[in-house]
N, C-alpha and C positions, 0 to 999 in steps of 0.2 A: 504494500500500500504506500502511496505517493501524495505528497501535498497537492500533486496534480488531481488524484485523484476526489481528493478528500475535498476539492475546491466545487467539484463537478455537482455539488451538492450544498455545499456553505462559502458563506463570503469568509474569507482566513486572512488572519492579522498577524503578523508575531508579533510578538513583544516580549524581550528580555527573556525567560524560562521557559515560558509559557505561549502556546498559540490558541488563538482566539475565535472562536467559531460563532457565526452570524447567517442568521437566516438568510436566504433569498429572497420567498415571499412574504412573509409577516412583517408587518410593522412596529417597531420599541413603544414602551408606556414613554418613554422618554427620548428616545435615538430613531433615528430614521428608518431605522433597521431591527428587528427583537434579536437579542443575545441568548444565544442557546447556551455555549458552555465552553470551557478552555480544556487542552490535550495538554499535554507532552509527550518528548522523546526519549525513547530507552537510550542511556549512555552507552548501554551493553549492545542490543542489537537492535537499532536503528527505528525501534516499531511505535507504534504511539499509543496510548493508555490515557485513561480517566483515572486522574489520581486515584490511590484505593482500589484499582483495579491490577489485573496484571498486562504487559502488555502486547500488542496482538496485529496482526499484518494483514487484518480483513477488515474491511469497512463495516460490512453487517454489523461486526461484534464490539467493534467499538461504537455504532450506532445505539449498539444494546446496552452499553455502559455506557452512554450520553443519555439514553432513558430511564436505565433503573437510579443512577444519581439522581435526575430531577425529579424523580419521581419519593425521593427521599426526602427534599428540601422543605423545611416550613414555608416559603416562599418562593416566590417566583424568581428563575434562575438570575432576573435582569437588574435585583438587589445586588448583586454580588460579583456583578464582572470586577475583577482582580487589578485594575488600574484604577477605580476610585480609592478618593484620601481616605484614611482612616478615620472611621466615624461615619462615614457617609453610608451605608449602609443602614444604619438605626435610624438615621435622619430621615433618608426615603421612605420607611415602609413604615413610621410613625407620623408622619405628613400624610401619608395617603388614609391609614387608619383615621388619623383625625375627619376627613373627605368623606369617609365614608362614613360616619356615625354624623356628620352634619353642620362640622365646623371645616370654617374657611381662614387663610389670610386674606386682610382688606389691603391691594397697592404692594406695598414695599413693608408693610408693618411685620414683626414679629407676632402680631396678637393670632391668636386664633379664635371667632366670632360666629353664634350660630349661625349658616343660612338658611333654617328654614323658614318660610314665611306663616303667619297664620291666618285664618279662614278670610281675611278683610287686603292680605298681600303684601302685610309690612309684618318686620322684625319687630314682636312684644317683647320678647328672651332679650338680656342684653347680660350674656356669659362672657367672657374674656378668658383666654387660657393663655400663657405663656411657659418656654420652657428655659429653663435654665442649665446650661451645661451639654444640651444636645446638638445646637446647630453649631457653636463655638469652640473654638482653640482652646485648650488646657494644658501646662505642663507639656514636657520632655516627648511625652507621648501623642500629645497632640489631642486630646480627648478626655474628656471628665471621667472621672469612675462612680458620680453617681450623677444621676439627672433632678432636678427639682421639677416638678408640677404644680405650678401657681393661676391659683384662681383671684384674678382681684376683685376685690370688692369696695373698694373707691381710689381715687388718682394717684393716694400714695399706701395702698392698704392690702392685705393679701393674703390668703391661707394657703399653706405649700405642703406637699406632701414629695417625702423623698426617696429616692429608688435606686439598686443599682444600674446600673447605663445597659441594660441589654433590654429588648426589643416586648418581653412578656411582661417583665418585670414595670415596662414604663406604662404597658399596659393596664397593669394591675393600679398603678398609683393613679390613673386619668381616672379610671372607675374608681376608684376611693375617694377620689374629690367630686367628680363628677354626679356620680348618684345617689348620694342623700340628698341633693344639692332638688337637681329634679324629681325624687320624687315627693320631696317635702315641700314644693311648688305647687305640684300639684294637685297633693291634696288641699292645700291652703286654694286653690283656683276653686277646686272642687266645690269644698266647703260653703264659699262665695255663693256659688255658680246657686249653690242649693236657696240660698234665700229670694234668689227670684224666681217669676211665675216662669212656668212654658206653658206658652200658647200654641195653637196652629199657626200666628203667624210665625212665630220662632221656628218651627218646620219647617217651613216654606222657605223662608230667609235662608236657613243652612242648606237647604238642599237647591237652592239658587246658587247661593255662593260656592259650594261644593263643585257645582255645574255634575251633580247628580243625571245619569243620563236616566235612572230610575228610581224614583222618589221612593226614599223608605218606609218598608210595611211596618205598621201603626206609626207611633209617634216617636220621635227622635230621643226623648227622655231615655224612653226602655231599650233605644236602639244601640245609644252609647252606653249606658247600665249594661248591658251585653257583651261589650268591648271592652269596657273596664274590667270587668270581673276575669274575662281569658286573659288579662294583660296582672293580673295581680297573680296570678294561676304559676305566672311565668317568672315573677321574683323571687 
């Protein structure tokens, strides 16, 4: 097996120990291109291997060992091409985590701010998260050994919760700030919510605003009493 060959299939890069293997057709969460995985070369006899493997002068088999690897990874293989700085890896896939549970950066800011909107199209939530020690320079190594998770709660105010620097772990500290946070919102909305009437027009309103293509069977009270309950089911 030959780079030529091994080209006839992925875009190849070297760099330094390691060569670099790139899709042809897929496109990166980030790069123009989605990064499948990095080889090497046996010193001993010329053949190329997935680290951890042994290595082998058939494309098949090393295709088979660029599979069973990614197929190991807590994440997606494109966290971890081998030429980002140290740290940049936690940085990625804790950004994206944020994205995905429904905070954003606003511009240029560090902060991270709900986006979702509620039933009227503006932001009522007004949560802030910043991190401390994840996106930033530390020491010799380059990188913090613990992260802080700060929720502020006015311009010079703040409740931090703090973690070591790895990816589950900062995970665990954003949901320890995070969720008493809402759900003790919530029931406080709740609570509220209970001292006024519902009418039919409050039906009609939410399932306008909703843009409902099918208006809810009976009344919206018991409909969300419904929703609630499967969602308390679940804490």
């Amino acid at each position: 097996m030959t780079i030529k060959e091994i080209k006839e299939d992925y875009r190849v890069y070297k760099h330094e120990d390691h060569i670099q293997l790139w899709s042809k057709t897929e496109h990166g969460m980030r790069m123009p291109h989605k990064y499948v995985w990095h080889i090497k070369k046996s010193d001993k006899y010329g053949y190329y291997f997935v680290e951890g493997f042994k290595p082998t002068n058939k494309l098949e088999e090393l295709k088979t060992q660029i599979q069973q690897h990614l197929a190991n990874l807590p994440y997606d293989s494109e966290y971890f091409i081998p030429t980002y700085r140290a740290g940049l890896t936690e940085e990625l896939i804790i950004h994206d985590y944020m994205d995905s549970i429904g905070f954003s950066k606003q511009g240029y800011s560090d902060t991270y701010t709900v986006t979702k909107k509620n039933i009227y199209g503006y932001r009522s939530t007004d949560i802030q998260i910043t991190f401390w020690g994840l996106e930033r320079d530390f020491g010799d190594s380059g990188v913090a050994k613990e992260v802080s998770v700060n929720l502020w709660t006015s311009d010079w105010s703040w409740v931090s919760v703090k973690c070591k620097r790895n990816v589950e772990d900062i995970k665990k500290g954003i949901s320890a700030i995070l969720k008493p946070l809402m759900i003790t919102e919530g029931v406080t909305l709740l609570s509220l919510a209970e001292n006024l009437e519902t009418t039919e027009d409050v039906d009609v309103m939410i399932n306008n605003l909703t843009g409902s293509l099918q208006k809810v069977q009976g009344d919206m009270k018991s409909h969300l009493k419904m929703q609630l309950l499967e969602m308390a089911a679940k804490l």
